[in-house]
C-alpha positions as CSV (number, residue, x, y, z in Angstrom):
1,X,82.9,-12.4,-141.7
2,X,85.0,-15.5,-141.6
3,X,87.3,-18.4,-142.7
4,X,84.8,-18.5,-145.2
5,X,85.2,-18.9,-149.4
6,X,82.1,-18.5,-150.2
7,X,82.1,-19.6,-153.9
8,X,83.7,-23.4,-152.4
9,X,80.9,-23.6,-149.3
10,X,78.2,-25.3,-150.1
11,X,75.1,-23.4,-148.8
12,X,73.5,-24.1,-145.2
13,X,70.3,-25.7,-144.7
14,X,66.9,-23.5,-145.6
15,X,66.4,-22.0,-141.7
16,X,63.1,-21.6,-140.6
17,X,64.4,-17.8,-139.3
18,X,67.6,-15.9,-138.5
19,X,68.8,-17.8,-135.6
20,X,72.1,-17.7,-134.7
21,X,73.0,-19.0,-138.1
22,X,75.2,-17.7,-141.0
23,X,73.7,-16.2,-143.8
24,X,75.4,-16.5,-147.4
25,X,77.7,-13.6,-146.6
26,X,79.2,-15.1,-143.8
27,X,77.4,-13.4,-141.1
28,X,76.1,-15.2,-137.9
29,X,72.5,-14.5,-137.3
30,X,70.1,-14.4,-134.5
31,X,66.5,-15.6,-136.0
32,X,63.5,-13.9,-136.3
33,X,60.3,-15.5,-136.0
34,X,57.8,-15.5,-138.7
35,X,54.3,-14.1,-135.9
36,X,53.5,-10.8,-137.8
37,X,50.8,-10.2,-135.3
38,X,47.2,-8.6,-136.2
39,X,48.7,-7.1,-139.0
40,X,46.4,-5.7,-141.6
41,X,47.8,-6.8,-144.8
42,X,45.0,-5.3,-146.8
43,X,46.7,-2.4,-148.5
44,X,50.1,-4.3,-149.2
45,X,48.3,-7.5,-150.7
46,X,49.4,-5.8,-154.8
47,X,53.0,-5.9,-153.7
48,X,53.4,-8.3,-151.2
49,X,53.9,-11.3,-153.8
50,X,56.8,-13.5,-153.6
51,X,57.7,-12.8,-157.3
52,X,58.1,-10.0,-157.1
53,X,59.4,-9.4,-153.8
54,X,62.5,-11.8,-154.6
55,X,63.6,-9.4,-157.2
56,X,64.7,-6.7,-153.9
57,X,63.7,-3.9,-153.1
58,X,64.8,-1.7,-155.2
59,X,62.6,-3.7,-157.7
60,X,59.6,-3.4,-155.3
61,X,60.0,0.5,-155.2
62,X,60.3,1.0,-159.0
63,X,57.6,-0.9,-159.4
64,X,55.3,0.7,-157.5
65,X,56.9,4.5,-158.2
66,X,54.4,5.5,-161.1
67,X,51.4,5.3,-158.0
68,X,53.2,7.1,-155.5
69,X,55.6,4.3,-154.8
70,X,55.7,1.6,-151.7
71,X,53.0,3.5,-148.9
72,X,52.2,0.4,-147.1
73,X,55.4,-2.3,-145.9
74,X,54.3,-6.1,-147.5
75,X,53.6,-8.4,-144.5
76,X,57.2,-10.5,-145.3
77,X,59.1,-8.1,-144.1
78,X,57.0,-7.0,-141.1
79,X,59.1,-8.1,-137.9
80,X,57.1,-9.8,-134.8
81,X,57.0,-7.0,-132.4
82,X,58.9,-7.8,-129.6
83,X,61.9,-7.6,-132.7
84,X,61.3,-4.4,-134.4
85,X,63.6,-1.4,-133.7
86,X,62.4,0.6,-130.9
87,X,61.0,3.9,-131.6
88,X,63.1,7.2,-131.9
89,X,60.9,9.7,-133.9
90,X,63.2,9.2,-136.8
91,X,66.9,8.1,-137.4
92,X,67.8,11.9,-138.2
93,X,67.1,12.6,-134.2
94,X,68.1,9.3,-132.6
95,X,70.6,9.6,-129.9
96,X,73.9,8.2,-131.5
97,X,77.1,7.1,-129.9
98,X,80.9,7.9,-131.4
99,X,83.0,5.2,-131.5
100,X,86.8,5.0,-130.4
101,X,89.0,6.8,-133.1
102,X,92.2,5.2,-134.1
103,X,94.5,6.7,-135.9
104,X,96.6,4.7,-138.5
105,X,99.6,7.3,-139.0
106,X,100.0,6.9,-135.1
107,X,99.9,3.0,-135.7
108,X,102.8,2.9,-138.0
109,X,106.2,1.4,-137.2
110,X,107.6,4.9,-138.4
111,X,105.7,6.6,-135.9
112,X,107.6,7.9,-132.5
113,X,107.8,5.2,-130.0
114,X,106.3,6.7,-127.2
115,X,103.1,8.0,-129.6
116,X,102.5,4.2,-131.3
117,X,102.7,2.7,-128.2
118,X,100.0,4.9,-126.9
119,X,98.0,4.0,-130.3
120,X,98.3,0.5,-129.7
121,X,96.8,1.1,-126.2
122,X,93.9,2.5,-127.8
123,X,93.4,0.1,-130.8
124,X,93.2,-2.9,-127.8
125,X,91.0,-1.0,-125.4
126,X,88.7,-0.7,-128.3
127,X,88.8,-4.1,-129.4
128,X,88.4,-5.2,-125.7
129,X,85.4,-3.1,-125.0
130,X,83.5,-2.4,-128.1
131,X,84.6,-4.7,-130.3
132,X,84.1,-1.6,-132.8
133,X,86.2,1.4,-133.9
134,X,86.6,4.0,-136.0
135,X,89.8,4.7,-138.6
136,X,91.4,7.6,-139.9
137,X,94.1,8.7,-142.0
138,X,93.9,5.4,-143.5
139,X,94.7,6.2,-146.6
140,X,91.6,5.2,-149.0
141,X,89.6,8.6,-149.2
142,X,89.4,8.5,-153.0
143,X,89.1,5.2,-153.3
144,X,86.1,5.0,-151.0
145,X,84.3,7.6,-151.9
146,X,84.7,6.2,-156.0
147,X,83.2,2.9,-154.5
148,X,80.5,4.1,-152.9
149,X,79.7,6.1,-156.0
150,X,79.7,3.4,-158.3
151,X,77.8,1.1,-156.0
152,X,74.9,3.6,-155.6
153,X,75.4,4.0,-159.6
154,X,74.8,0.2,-160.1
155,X,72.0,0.5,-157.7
156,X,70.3,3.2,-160.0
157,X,71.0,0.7,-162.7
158,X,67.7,-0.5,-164.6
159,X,66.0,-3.7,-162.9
160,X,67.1,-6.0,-166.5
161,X,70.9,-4.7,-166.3
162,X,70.6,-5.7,-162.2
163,X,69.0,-8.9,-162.8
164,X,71.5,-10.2,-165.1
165,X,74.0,-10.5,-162.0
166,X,70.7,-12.2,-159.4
167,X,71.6,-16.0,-158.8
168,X,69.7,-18.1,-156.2
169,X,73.1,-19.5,-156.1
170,X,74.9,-18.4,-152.6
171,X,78.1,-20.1,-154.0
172,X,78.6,-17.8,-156.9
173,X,81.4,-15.2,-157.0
174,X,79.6,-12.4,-158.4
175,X,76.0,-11.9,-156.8
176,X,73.2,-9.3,-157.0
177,X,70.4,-10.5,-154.6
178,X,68.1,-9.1,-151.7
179,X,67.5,-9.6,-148.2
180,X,69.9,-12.7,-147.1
181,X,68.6,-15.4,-148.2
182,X,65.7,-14.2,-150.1
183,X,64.6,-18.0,-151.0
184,X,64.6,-19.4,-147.3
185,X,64.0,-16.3,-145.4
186,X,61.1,-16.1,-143.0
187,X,60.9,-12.3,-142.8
188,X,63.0,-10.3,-145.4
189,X,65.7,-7.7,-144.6
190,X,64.6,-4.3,-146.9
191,X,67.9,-4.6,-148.1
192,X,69.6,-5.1,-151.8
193,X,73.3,-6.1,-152.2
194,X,75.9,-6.6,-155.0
195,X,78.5,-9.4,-153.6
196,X,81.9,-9.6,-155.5
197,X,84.6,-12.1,-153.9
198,X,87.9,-11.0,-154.1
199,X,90.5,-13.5,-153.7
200,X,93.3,-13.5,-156.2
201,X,91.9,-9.8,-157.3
202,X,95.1,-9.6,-159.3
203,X,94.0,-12.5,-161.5
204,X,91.8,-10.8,-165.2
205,X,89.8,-14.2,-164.6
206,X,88.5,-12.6,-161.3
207,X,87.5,-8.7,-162.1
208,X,86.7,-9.8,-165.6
209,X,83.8,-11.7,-163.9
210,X,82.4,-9.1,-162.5
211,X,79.5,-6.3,-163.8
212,X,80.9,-4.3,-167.1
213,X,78.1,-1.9,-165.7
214,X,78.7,1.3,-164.3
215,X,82.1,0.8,-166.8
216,X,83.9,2.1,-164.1
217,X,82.9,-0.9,-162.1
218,X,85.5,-3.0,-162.2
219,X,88.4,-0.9,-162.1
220,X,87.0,1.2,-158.9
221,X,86.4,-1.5,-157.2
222,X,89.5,-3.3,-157.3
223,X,90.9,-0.7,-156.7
224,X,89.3,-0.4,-153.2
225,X,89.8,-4.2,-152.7
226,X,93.6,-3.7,-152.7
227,X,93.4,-0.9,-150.7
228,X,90.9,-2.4,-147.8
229,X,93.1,-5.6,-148.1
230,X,96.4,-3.3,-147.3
231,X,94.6,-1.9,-144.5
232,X,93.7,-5.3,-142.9
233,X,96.7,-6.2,-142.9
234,X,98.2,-3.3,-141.2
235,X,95.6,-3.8,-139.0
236,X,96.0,-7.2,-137.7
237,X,99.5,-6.4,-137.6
238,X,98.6,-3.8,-135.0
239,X,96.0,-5.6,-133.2
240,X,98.3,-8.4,-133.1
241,X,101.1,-6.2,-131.6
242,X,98.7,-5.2,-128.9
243,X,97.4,-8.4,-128.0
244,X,100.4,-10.6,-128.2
245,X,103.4,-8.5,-128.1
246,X,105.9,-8.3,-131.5
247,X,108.1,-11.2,-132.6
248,X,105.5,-14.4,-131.1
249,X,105.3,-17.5,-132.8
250,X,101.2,-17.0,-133.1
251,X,101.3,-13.9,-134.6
252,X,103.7,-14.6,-137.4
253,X,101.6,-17.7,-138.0
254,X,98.5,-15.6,-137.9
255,X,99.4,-12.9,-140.4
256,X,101.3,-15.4,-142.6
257,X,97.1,-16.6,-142.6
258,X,96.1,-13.4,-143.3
259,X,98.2,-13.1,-146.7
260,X,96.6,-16.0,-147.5
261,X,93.3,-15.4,-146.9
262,X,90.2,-14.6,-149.0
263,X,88.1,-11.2,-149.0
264,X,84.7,-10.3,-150.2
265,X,82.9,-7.1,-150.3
266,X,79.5,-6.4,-150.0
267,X,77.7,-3.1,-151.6
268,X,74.5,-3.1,-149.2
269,X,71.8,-0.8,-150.5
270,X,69.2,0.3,-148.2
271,X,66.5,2.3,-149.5
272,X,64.0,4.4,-147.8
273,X,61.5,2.6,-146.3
274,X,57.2,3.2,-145.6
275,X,57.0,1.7,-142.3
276,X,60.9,1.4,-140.6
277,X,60.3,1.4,-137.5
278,X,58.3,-2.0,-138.3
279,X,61.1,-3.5,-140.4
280,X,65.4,-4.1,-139.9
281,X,67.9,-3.5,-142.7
282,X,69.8,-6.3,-141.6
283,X,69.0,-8.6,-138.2
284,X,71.5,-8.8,-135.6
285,X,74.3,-10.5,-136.0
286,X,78.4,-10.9,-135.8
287,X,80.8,-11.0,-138.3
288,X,82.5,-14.7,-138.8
289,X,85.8,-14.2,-139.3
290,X,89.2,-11.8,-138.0
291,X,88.3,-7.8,-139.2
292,X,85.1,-6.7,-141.4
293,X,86.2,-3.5,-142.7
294,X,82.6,-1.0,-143.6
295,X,82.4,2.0,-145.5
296,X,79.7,4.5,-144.9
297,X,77.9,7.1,-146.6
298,X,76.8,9.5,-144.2
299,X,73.4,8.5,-143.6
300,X,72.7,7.3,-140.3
301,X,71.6,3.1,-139.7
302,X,74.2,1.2,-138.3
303,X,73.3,0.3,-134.3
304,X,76.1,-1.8,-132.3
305,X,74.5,-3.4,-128.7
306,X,76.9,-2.5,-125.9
307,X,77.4,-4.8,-123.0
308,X,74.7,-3.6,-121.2
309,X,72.1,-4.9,-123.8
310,X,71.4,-1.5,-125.8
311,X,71.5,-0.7,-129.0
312,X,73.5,2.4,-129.7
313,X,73.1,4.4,-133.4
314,X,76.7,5.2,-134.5
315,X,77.2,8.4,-135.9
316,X,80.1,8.1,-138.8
317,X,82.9,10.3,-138.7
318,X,83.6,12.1,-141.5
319,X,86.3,10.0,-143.8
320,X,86.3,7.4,-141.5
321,X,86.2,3.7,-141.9
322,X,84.9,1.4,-139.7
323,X,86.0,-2.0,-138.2
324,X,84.7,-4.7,-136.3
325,X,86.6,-7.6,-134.6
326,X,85.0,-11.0,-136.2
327,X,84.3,-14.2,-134.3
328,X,87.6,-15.9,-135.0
329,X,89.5,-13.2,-133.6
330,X,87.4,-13.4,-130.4
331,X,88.2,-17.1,-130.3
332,X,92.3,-16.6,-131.4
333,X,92.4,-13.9,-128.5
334,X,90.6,-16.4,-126.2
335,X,87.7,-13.6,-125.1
336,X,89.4,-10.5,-124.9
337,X,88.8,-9.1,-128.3
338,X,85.0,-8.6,-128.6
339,X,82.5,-9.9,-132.0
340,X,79.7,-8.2,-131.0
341,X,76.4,-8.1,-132.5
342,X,74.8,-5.0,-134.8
343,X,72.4,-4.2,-137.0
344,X,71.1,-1.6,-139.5
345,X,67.8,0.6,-139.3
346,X,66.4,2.0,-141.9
347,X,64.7,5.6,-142.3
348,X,61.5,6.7,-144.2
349,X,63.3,9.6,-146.2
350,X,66.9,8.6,-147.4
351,X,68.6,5.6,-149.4
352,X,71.7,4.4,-147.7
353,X,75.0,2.9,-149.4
354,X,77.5,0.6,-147.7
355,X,80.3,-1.4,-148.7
356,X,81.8,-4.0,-146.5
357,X,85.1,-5.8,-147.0
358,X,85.1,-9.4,-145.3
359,X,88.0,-10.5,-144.1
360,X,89.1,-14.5,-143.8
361,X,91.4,-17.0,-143.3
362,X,92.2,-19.9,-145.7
363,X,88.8,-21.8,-145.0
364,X,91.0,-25.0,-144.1
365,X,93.0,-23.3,-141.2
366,X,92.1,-24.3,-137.6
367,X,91.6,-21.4,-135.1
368,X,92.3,-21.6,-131.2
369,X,93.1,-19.3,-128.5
370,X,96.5,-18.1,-129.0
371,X,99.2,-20.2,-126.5
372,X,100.6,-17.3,-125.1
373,X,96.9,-16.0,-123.9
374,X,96.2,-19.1,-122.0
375,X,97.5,-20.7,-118.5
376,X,96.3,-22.8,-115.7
377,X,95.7,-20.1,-113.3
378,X,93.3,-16.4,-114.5
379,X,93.1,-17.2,-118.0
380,X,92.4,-20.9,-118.9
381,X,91.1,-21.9,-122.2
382,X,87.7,-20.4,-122.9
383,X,87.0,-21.5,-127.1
384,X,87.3,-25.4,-128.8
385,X,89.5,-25.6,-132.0
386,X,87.6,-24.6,-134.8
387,X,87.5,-24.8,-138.4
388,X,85.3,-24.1,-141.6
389,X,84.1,-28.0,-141.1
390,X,83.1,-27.7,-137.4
391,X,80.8,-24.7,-138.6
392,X,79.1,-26.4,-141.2
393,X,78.6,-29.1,-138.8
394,X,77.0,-27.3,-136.3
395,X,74.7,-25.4,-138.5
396,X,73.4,-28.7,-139.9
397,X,72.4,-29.8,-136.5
398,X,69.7,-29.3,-134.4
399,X,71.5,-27.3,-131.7
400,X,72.0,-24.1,-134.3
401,X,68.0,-23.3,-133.8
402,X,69.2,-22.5,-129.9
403,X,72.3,-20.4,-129.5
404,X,75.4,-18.7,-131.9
405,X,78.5,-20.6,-133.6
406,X,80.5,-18.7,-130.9
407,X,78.4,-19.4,-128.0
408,X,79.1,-23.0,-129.1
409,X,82.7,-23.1,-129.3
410,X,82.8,-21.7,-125.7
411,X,84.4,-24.2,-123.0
412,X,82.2,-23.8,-120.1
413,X,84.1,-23.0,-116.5
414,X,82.9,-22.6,-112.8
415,X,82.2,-19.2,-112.0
């Protein structure tokens, strides 16, 4: 996610597809086209109206549960294709890859010298090559798994209590919606979502916007928010330390940034699905911003495309979080921290919960490669200056139908 406030952005123009824009949560797209091939829409024509499909999924399903429920995907969420997921005779026997494991406790200024040094040369090797990794002893076991509880609580919520919190209005704080833009969307994500922003969580005005349903809402959720905002910042801290060294004049400006930044978390709801292997979750894309922090349930979906242009199923880890480096921290780290692209499959047979926590700068602030990463010999500047401005620029123009934000930002060199 990004140096993005969501509730002051005003929202992008309608895309035609996914391409390489940002969606409403701050997430840089790669488009889909719109082609659903010789598709016989015969069977899904009863729920394949935009009505109803604009009310989610979740909507859909219930719906259509007292005749055996959804059997046949509707034709707007069929992908073209040369985009659907590629076959793996289900999710539950798909290959899947484990990502790096870094441990928190070793990451500490408390730990032994010799051990958090080591840490920090694993935290940057995983930034540098995957651009993903996985957390433990982190410290928010209870408060995650409460969150993912009452997430899957409000998702079990009648349609009427749910629909109460659905706005066609990305700029809105508190959000219950589908897909990413379910108004302007060429081919919908089968995907629900419950967006809260966070900033100034300690303020009543904030939480006491927010659902009163599940009753525990509200407190279990800001709960979380101050605990995923903690562990940002020890985070960045870290990553910081491994990048730049401790005691530089970027990095103090950076995480002096970072406490004044915004967050916004995401409760994704993917249920099961007729047809997945025709269909995405969510679409590829990166993360605008430093750190998106994701909690898991323990269903299988998330797929992260290594440098060799596969798509790789990661298998949680048990009480792990995971986190992602975000385009701004590529940028600030002029290319050696990677924002890589993912997605999320879906499975015929099991609902899956996430939560992610989005992590930004003050939307004003101006990112560029960090001074002390950039010379005139190996290493010159790779990334323009950027801020929230140049991003809404570029996605009003007619170069964001052609490649990514990042892409664009990139100073070209001689190879």
């Amino acid at each position: 996610m990004a140096i993005l406030d969501v509730p002051r952005t005003p929202p992008p123009p309608p895309p035609p597809s996914h391409a390489a824009d940002e969606d409403h949560h701050g997430y840089r797209l790669h488009r889909r086209g719109k082609d659903h091939g010789d598709r016989d829409q015969k069977a899904a024509a009863a729920a394949d109206d935009d009505d109803v499909l604009n009310k989610g999924v979740r909507h859909l399903c219930e719906r259509t549960a007292g005749g055996g429920g959804v059997t046949t995907l509707p034709a707007r969420y069929v992908l073209p294709p040369s985009q659907r997921p590629a076959p793996t005779g289900g999710i539950s026997t798909a290959a899947a890859c484990r990502l790096p494991v870094v441990d928190l406790a070793r990451l500490r200024t408390t730990a032994a010298a010799d051990d958090r040094a080591a840490a920090l040369a694993e935290l940057d090797a995983a930034c540098r090559e995957y651009g993903f990794f996985q957390v433990v002893n982190h410290g928010v076991d209870d408060a995650g798994a409460g969150v993912l509880d009452v997430a899957r609580r409000f998702f079990d919520l009648p349609f009427a209590e749910r629909h109460r919190w659905m706005s066609s209005d990305i700029r809105a704080p508190v959000r219950y919606g589908t897909s990413f833009n379910q108004l302007n969307d060429g081919v919908l994500c089968w995907r629900d979502f419950l967006k809260l922003v966070c900033d100034d969580i300690d303020d009543d005005g904030v939480v006491g916007a927010w659902p009163h349903d599940p009753a525990d809402l509200r407190e279990v959720v800001s709960a979380y928010a101050r605990d995923s905002q903690r562990l940002f910042r020890e985070l960045m801290e870290a990553a910081l330390d491994a990048l730049l060294g401790s005691n530089t004049t970027s990095a103090a400006a950076m995480l002096q940034g970072c406490a004044a930044g915004s967050q916004m978390l995401i409760a994704n709801c993917f249920p099961a699905c007729p047809e997945p292997e025709l269909t995405l979750g969510m679409p590829p894309h990166s993360d605008y911003g430093l750190l998106t922090v994701l909690l898991q349930d323990q269903v299988r979906g998330l797929e992260v495309r290594d440098s060799a242009g596969r798509w790789l199923l990661v298998d949680p880890l048990p009480g792990a979080l995971l986190v992602n480096v975000g385009d701004h921290l590529e940028i600030f780290s002029n290319g050696r921290y990677r924002s890589v692209l993912h997605r999320v499959r879906v499975n015929a047979d099991r609902l899956r919960i996430s939560v992610a926590s989005l992590h930004s700068l003050p939307p004003e602030t101006v990112v560029a490669p960090a001074p002390e990463l950039v010379d005139g010999g190996e290493n010159p500047r790779r990334y323009m200056d950027t801020d929230f401005a140049a991003f809404l620029s570029y996605i009003a123009s007619a170069e964001g139908s052609h490649k990514s934000f990042l892409d664009s930002r990139r100073i070209p060199h001689p190879q």
